[in-house]
N, CA, C and O atoms as a printed pandas DataFrame, in Angstrom:
     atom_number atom_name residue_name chain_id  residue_number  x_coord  y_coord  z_coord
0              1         N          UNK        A               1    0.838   -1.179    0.000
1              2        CA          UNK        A               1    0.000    0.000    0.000
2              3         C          UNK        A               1    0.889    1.251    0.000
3              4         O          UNK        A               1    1.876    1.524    0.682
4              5         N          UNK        A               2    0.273    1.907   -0.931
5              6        CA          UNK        A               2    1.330    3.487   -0.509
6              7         C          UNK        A               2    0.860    4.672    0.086
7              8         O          UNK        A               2   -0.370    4.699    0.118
8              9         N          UNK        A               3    1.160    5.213    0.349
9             10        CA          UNK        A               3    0.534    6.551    1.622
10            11         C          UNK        A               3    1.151    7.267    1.135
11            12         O          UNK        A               3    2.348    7.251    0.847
12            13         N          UNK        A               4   -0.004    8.343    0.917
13            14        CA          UNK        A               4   -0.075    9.183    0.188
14            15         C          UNK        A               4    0.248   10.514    1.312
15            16         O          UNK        A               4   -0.539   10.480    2.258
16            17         N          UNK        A               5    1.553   12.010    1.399
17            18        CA          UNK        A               5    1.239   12.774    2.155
18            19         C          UNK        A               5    1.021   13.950    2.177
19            20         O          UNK        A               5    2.108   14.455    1.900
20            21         N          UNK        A               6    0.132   14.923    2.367
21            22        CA          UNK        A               6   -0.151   15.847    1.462
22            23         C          UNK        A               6    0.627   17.182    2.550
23            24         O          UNK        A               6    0.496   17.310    3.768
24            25         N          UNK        A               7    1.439   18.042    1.579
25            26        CA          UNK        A               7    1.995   18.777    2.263
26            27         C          UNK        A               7    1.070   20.089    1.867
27            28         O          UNK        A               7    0.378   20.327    0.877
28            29         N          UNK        A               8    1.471   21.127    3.539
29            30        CA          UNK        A               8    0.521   21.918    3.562
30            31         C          UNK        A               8    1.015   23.319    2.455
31            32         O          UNK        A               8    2.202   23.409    2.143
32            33         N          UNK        A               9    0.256   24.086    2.064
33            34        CA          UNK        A               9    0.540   25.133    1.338
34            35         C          UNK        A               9    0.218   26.206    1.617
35            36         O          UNK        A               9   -0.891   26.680    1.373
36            37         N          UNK        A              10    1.169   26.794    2.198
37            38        CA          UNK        A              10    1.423   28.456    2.288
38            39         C          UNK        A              10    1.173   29.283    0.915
39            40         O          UNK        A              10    1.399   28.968   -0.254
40            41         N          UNK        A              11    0.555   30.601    1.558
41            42        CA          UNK        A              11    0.302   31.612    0.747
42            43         C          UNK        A              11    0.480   33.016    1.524
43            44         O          UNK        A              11    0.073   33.291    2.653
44            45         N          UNK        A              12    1.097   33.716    0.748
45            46        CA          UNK        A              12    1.826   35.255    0.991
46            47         C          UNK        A              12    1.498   36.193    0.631
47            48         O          UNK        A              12    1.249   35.990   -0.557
48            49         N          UNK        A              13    1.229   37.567    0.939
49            50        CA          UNK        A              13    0.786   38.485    0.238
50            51         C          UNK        A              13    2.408   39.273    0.386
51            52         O          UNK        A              13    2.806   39.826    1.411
52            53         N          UNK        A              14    2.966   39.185   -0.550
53            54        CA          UNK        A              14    4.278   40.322   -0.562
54            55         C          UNK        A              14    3.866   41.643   -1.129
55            56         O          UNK        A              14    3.014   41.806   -2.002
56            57         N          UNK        A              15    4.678   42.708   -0.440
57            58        CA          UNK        A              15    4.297   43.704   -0.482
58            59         C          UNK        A              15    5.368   44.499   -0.681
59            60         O          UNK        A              15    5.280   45.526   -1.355
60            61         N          UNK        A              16    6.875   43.962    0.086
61            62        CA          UNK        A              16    8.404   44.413   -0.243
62            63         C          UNK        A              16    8.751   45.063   -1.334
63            64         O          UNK        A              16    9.291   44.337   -2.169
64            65         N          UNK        A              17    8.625   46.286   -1.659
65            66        CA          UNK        A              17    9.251   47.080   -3.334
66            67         C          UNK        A              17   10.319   46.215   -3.755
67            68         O          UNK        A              17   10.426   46.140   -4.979
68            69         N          UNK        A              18   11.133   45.545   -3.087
69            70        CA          UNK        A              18   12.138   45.199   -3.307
70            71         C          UNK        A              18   12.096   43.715   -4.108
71            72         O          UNK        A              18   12.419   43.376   -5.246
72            73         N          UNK        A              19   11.564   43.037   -3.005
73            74        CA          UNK        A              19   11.091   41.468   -3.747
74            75         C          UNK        A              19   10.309   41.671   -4.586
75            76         O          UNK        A              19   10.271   40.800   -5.455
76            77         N          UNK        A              20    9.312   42.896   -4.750
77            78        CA          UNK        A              20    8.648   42.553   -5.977
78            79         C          UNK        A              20    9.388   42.569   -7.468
79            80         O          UNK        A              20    9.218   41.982   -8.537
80            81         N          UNK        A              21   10.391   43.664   -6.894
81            82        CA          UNK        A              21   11.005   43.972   -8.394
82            83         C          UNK        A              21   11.903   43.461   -8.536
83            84         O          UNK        A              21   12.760   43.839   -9.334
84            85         N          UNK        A              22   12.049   41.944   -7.463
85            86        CA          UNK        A              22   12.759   41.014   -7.860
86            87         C          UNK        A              22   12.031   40.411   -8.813
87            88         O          UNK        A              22   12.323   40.431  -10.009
88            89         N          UNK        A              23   10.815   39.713   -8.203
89            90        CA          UNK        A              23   10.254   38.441   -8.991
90            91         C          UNK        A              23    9.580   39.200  -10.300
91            92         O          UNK        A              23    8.721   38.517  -10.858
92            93         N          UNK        A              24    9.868   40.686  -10.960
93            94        CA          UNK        A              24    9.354   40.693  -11.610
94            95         C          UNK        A              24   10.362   40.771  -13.134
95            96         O          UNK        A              24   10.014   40.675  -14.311
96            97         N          UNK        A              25   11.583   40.962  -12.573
97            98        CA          UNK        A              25   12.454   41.062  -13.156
98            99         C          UNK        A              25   13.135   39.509  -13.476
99           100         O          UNK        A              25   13.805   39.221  -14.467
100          101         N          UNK        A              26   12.784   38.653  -12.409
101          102        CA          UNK        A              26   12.884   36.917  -12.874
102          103         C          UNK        A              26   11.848   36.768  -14.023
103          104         O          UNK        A              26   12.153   36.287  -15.114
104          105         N          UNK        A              27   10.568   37.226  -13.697
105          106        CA          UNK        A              27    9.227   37.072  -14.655
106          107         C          UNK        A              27   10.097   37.317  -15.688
107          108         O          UNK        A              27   10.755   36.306  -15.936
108          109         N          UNK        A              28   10.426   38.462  -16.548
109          110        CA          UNK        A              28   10.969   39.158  -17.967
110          111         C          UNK        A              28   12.237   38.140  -18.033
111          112         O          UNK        A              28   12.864   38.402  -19.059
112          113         N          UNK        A              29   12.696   37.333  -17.485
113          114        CA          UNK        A              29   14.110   36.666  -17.892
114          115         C          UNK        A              29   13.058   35.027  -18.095
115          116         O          UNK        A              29   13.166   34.361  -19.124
116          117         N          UNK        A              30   12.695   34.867  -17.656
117          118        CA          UNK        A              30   11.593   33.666  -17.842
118          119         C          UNK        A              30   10.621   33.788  -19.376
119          120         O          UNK        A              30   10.499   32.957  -20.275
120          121         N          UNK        A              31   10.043   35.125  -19.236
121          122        CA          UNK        A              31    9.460   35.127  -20.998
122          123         C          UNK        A              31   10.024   35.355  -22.075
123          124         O          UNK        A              31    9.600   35.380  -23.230
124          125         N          UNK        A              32   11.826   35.658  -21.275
125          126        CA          UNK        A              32   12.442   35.970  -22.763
126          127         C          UNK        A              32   12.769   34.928  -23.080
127          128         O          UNK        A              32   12.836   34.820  -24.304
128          129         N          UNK        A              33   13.180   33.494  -22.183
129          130        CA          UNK        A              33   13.831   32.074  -22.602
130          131         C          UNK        A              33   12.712   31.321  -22.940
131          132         O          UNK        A              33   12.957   30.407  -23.728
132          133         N          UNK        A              34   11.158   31.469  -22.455
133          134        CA          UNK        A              34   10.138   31.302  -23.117
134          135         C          UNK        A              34   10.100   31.408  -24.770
135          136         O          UNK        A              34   10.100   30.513  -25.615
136          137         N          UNK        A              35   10.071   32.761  -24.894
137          138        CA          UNK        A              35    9.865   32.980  -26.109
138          139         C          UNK        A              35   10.795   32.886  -27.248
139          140         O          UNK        A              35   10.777   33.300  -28.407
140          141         N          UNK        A              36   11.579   32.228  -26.558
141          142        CA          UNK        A              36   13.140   31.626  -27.251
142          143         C          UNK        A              36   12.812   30.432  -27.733
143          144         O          UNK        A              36   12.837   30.203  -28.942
144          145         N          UNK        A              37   12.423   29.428  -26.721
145          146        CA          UNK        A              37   12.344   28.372  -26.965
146          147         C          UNK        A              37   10.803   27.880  -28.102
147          148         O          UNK        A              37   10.880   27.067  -29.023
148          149         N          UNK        A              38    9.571   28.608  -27.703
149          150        CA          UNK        A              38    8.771   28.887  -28.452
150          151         C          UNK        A              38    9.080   28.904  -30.197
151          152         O          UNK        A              38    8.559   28.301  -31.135
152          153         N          UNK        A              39   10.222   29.938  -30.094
153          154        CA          UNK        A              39   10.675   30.380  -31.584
154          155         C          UNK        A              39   11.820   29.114  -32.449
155          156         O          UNK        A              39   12.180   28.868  -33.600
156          157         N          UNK        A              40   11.989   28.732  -31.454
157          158        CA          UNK        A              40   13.144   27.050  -31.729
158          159         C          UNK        A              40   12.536   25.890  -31.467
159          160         O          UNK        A              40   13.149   24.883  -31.820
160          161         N          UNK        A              41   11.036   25.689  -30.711
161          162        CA          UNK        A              41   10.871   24.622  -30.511
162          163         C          UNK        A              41   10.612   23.196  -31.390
163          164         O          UNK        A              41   10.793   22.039  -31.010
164          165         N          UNK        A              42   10.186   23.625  -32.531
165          166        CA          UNK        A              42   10.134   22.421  -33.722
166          167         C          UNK        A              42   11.644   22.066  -34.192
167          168         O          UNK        A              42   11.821   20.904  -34.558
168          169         N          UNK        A              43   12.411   22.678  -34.210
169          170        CA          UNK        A              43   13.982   22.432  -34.227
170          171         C          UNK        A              43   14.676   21.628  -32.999
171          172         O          UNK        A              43   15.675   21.012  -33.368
172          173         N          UNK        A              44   14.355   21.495  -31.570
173          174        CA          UNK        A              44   14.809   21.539  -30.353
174          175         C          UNK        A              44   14.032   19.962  -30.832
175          176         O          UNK        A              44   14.792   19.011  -31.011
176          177         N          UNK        A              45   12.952   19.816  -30.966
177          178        CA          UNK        A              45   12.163   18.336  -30.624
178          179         C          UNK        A              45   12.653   17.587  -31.539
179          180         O          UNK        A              45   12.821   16.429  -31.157
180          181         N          UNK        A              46   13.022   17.848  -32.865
181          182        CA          UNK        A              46   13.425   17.144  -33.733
182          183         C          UNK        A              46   15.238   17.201  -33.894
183          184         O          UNK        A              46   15.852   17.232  -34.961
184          185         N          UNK        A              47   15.563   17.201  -33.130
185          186        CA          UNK        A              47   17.220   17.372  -33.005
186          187         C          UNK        A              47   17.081   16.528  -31.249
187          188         O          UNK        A              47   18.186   16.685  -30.729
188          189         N          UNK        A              48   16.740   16.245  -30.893
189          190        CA          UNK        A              48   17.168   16.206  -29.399
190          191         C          UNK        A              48   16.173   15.200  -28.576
191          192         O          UNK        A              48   15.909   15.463  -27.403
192          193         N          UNK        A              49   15.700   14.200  -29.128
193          194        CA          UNK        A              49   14.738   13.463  -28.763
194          195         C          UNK        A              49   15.476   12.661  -27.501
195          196         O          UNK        A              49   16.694   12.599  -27.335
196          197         N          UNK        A              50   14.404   12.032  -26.606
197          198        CA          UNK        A              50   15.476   11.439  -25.595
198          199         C          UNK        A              50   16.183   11.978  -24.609
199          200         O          UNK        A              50   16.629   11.336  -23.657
200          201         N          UNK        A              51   16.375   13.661  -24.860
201          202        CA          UNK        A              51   17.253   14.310  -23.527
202          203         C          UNK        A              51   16.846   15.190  -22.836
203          204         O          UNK        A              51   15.739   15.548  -23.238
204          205         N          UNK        A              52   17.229   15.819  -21.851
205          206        CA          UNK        A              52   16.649   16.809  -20.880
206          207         C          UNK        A              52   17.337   18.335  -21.711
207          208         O          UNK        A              52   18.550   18.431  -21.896
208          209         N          UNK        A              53   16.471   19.309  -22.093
209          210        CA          UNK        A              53   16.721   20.358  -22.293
210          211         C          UNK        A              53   16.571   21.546  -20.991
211          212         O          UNK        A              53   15.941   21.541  -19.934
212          213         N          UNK        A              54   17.298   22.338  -21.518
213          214        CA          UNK        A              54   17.199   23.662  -20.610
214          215         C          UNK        A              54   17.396   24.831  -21.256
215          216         O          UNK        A              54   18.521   24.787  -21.756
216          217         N          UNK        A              55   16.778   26.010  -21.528
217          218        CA          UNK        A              55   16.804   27.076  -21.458
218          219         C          UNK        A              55   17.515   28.292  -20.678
219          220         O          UNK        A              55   17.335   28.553  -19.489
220          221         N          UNK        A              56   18.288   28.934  -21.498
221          222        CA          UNK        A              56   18.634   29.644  -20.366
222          223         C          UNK        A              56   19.857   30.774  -20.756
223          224         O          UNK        A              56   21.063   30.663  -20.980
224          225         N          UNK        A              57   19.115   31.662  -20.725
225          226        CA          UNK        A              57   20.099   33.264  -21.448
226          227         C          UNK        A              57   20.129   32.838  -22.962
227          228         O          UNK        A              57   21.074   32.645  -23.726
228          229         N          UNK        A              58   18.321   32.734  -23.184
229          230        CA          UNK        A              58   17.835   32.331  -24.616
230          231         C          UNK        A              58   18.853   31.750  -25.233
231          232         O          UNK        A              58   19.492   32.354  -26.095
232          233         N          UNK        A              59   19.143   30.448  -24.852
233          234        CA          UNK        A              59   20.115   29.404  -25.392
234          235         C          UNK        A              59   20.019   28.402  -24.756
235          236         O          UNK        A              59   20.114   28.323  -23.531
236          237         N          UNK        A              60   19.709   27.030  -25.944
237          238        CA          UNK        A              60   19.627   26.173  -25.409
238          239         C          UNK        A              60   20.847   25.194  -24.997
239          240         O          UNK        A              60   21.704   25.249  -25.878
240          241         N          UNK        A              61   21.230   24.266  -23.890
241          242        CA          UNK        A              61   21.510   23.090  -23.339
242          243         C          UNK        A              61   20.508   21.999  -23.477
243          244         O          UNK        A              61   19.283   21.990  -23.356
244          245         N          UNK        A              62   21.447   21.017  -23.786
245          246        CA          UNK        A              62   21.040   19.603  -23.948
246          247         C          UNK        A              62   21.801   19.058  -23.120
247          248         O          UNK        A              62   22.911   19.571  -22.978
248          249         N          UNK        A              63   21.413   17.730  -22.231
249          250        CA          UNK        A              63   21.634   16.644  -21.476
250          251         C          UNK        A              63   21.459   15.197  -21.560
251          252         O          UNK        A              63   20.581   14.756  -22.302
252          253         N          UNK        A              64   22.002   14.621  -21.062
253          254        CA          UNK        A              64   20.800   12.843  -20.191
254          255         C          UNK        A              64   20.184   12.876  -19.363
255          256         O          UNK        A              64   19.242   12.103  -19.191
256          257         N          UNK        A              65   20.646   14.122  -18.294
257          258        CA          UNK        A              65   19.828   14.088  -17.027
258          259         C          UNK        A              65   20.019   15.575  -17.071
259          260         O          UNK        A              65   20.813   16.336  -17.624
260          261         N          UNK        A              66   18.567   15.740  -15.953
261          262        CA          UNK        A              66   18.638   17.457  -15.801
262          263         C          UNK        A              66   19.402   17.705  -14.954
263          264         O          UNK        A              66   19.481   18.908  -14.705
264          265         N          UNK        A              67   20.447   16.621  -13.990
265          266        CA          UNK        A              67   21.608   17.844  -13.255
266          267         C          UNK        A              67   22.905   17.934  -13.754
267          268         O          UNK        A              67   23.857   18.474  -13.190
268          269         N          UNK        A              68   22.897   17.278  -15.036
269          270        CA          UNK        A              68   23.515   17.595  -16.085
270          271         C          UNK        A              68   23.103   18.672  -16.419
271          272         O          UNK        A              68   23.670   19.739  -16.183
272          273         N          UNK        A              69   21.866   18.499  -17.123
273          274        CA          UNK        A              69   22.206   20.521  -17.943
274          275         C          UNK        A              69   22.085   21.509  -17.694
275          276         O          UNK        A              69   22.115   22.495  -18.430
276          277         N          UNK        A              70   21.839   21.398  -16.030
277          278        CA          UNK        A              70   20.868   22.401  -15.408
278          279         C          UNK        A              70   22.769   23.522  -14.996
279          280         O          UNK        A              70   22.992   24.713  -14.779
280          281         N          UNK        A              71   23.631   22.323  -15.080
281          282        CA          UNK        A              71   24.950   22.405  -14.346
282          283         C          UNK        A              71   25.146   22.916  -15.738
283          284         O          UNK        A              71   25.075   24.145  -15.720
284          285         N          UNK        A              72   25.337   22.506  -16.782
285          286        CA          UNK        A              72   25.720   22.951  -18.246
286          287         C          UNK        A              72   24.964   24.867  -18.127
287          288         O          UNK        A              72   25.633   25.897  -18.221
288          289         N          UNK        A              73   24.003   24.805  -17.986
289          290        CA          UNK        A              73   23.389   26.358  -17.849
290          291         C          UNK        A              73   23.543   27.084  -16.917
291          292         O          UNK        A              73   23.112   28.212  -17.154
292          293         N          UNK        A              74   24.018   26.949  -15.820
293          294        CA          UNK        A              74   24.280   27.596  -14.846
294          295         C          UNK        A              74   25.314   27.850  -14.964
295          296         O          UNK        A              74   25.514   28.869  -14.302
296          297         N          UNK        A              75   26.728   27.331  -15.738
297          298        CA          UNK        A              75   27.900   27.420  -15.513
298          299         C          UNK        A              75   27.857   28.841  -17.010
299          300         O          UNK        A              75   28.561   29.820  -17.257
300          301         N          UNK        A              76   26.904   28.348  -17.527
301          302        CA          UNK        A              76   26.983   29.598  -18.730
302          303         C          UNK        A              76   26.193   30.810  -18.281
303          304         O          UNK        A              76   26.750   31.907  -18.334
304          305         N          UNK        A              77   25.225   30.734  -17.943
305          306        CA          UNK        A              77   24.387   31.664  -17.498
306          307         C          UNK        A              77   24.112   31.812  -15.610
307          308         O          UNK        A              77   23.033   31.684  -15.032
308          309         N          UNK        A              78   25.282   32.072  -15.070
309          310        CA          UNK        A              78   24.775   31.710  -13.585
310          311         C          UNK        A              78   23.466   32.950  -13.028
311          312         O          UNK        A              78   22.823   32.506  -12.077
312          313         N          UNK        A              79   23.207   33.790  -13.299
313          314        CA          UNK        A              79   22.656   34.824  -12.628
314          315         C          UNK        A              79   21.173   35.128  -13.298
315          316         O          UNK        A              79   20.463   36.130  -13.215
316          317         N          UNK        A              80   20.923   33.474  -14.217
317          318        CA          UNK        A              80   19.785   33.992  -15.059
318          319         C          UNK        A              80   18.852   32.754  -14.263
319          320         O          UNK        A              80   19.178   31.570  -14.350
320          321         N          UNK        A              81   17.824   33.151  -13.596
321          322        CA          UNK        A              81   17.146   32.535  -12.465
322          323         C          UNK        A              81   15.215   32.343  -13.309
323          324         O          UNK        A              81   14.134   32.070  -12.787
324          325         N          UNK        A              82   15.647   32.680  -14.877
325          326        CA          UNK        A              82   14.154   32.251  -15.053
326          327         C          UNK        A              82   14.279   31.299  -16.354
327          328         O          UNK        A              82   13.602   31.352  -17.380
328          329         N          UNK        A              83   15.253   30.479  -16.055
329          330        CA          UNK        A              83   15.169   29.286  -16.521
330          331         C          UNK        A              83   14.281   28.518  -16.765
331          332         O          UNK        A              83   13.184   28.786  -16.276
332          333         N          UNK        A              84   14.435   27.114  -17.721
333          334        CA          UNK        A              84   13.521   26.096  -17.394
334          335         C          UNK        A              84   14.015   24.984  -17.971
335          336         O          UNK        A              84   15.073   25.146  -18.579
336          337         N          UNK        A              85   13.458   23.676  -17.952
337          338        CA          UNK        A              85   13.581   22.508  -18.266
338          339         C          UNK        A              85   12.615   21.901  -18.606
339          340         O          UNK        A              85   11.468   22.261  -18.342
340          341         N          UNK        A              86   12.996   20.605  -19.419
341          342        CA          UNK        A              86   11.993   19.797  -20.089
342          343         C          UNK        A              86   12.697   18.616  -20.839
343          344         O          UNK        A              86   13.799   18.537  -21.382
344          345         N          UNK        A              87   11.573   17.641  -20.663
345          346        CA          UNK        A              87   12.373   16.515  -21.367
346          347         C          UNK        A              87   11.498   16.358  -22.810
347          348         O          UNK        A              87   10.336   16.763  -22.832
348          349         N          UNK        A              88   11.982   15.877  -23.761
349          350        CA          UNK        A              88   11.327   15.038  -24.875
350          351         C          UNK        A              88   11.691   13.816  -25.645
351          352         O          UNK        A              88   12.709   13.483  -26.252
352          353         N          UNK        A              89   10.577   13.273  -25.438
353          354        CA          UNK        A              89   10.887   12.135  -24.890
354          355         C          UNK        A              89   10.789   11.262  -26.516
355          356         O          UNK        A              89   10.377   11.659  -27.606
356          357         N          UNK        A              90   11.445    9.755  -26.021
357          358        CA          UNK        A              90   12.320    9.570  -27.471
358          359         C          UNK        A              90   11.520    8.907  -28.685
359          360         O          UNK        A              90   12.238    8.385  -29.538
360          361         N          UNK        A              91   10.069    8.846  -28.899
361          362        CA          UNK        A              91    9.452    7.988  -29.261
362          363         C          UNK        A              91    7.968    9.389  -29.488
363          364         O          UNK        A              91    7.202    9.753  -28.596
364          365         N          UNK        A              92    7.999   10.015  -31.322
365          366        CA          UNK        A              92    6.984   10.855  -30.849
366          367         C          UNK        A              92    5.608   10.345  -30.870
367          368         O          UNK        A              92    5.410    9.556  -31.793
368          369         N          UNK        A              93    4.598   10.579  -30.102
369          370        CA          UNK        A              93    3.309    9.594  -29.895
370          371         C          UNK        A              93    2.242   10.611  -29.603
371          372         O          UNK        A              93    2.388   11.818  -29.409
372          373         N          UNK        A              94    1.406   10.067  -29.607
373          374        CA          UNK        A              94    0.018   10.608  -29.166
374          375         C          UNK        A              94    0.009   11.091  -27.596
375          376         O          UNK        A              94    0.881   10.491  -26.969
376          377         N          UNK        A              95   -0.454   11.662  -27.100
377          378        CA          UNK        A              95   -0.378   11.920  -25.529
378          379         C          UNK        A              95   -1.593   11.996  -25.335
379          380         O          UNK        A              95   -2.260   12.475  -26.252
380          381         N          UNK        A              96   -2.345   11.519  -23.989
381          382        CA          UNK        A              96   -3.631   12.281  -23.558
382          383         C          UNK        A              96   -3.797   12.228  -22.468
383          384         O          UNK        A              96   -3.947   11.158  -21.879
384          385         N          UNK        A              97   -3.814   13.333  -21.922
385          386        CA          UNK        A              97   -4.000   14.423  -20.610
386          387         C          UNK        A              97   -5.465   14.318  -20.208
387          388         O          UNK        A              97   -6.414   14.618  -20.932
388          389         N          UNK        A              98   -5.530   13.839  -18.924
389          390        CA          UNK        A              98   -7.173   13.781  -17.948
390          391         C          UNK        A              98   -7.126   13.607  -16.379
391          392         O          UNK        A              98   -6.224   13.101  -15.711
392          393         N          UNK        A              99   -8.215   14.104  -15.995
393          394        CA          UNK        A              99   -8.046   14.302  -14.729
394          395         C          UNK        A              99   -8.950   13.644  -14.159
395          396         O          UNK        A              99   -9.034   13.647  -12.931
């Protein structure tokens, strides 16, 4: 049997000038590697099947594992905190999503 444990979730109202114009300035580094990857993504899936990608200072890294590339992007881009990752996976197929 497995047991299931549900952790509790906090919620914040920040208000700090400071943190905000942190996380908003992560936000704009996040939609620019967004919209990077967006603009490369039919190139990225068909070149790279099978590995963990990452984004990051609108340039991509490829991996086997994500602490592989996450280490590959950080070592290029250390100060760019709106990263992301994703795998694609090696076999392209149908998917279907339900809840």
């Amino acid at each position: 049997m497995i047991r299931m444990t549900q952790t509790p979730i906090a919620m914040e109202k920040v208000t700090d000038s400071v943190e905000l114009t942190k996380a908003h300035a992560q936000d704009e580094r996040f939609e620019r590697n967004w919209a990077w990857f967006e603009a490369h993504a039919a190139e990225i899936y068909a070149r790279h099947r099978g590995q963990v990608y990452c984004i990051a200072g609108q340039e991509l890294f490829v991996a086997a594992t994500p602490k592989e590339v996450l280490a590959l992007a950080r070592a290029a881009h250390p100060n760019d905190d709106g990263l992301f990752t994703g795998y694609i996976p090696k076999e392209r197929t149908y998917r279907i999503y339900a809840h």
